[in-house]
C-alpha positions in Angstrom: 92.3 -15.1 -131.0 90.0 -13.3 -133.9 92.1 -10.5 -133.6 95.5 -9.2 -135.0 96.5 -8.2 -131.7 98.9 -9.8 -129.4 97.5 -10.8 -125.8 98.5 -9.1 -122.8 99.6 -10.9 -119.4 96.9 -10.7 -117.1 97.5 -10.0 -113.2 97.7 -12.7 -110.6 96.7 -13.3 -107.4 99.5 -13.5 -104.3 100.3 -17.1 -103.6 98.5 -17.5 -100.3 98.0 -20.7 -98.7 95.9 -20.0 -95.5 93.1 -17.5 -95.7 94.1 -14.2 -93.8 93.9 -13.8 -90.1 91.2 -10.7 -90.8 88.7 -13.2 -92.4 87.5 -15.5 -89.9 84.3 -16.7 -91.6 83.5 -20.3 -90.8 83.5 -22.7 -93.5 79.9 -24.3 -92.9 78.6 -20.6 -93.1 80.8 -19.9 -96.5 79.0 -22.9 -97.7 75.3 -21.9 -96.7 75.6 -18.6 -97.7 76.9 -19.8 -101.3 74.2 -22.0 -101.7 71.8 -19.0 -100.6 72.9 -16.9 -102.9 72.5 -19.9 -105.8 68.7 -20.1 -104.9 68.9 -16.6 -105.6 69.6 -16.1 -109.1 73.5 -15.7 -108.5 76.0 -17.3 -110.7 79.3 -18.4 -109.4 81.4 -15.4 -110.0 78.9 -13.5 -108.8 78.5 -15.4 -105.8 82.3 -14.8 -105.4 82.2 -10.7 -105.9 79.2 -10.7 -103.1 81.3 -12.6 -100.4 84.3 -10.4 -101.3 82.8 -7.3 -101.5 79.8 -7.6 -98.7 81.0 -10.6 -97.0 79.0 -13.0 -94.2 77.3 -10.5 -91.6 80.0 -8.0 -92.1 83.1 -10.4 -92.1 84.8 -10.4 -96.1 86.1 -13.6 -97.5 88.5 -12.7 -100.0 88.8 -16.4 -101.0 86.1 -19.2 -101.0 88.5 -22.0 -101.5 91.6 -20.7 -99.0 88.7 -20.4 -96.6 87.2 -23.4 -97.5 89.6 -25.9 -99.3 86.5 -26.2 -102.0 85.8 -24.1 -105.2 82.1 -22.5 -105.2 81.1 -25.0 -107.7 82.6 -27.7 -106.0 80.2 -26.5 -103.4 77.0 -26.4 -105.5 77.7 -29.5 -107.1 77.9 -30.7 -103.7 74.3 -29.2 -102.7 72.9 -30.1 -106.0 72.7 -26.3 -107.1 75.7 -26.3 -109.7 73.7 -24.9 -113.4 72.9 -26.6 -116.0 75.3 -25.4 -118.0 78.8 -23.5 -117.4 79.0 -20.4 -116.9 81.3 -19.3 -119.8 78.8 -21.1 -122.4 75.7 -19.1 -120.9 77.5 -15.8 -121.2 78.6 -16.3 -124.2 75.2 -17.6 -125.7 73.9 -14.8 -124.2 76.6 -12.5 -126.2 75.1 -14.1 -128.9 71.4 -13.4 -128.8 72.1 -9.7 -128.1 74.1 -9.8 -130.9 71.1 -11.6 -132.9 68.6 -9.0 -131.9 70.8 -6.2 -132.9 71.1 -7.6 -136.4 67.6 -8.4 -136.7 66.8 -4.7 -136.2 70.6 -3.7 -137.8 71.0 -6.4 -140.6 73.8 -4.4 -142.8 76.1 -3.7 -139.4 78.8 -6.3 -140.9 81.1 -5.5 -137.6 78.6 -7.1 -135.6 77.9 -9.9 -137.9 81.5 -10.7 -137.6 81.0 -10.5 -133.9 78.3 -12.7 -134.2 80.0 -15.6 -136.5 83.5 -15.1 -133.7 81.3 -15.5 -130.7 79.3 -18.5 -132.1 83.0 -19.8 -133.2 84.1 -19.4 -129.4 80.6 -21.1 -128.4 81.0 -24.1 -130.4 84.9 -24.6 -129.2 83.5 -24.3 -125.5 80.7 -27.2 -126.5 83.2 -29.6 -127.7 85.5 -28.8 -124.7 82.5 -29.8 -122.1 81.2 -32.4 -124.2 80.6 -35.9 -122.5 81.9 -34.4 -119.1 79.8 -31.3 -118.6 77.4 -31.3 -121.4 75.5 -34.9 -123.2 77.3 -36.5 -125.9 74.8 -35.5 -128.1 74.3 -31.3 -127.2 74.9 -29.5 -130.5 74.8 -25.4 -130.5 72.3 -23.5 -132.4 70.6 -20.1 -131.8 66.9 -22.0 -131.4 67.8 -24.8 -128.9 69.7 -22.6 -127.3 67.1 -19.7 -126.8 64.8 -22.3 -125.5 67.8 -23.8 -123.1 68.3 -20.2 -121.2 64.6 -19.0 -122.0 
């Protein structure tokens, strides 16, 4: 998008519509452990590496929703754990006050202030995208509400 180079196809999953007969996880125990690992400190995607990687006691689940028939934050929303705000918009805020405190120590590092104005571009796309479903009618972007929003 900000650059002049053209995007690459990505890889896709298989097309799998039962979960394999390896992975016999239950789906109330999917569900428990995912809300578990909320109340953590894990975000979704995370949540989703650490039950394909390490699985429920020993047993991988290589996909919450074939196992389940429900995204992981379908199930948080369902358990009243689902964040306050996506997870795309916090990385990317995130992005941004690294990128803030790099140029307060490097302020004449023009790449990165480029950086800066392209990720607060992306940020404010993402805002208007949730806005009214995800995010209030009202939630504006800017570096000092938003440091105070993710602390």
């Amino acid at each position: 998008m900000h650059t002049r180079r053209r995007g690459k196809s990505g890889s896709t999953r298989p097309i799998h519509t039962t979960p394999p007969k390896w992975s016999n996880a239950k789906p109330k125990e999917i569900e428990k452990e995912i809300v578990k690992l909320s109340k953590d400190g894990y975000a979704p995607s995370e949540i989703g590496l650490k039950l394909r990687d390490e699985g429920i006691s020993g047993v991988p689940v290589p996909s919450v929703k074939l196992a389940t028939g429900k995204r992981i934050t379908k199930i948080l929303s369902e358990n009243q754990e689902s964040p306050f705000l996506p997870e795309d918009l916090t990385n990317l805020m995130q992005k941004s006050f690294r990128l803030h405190e790099h140029l307060a120590e490097n302020p004449k590092d023009n790449q990165n202030k480029r950086s800066l104005h392209n990720t607060e571009a992306k940020i404010r796309r993402l805002v208007n995208y949730y806005r009214g479903n995800k995010l209030d009618d009202d939630f504006t972007y800017n570096y000092e509400s938003a440091r105070k929003l993710l602390g």
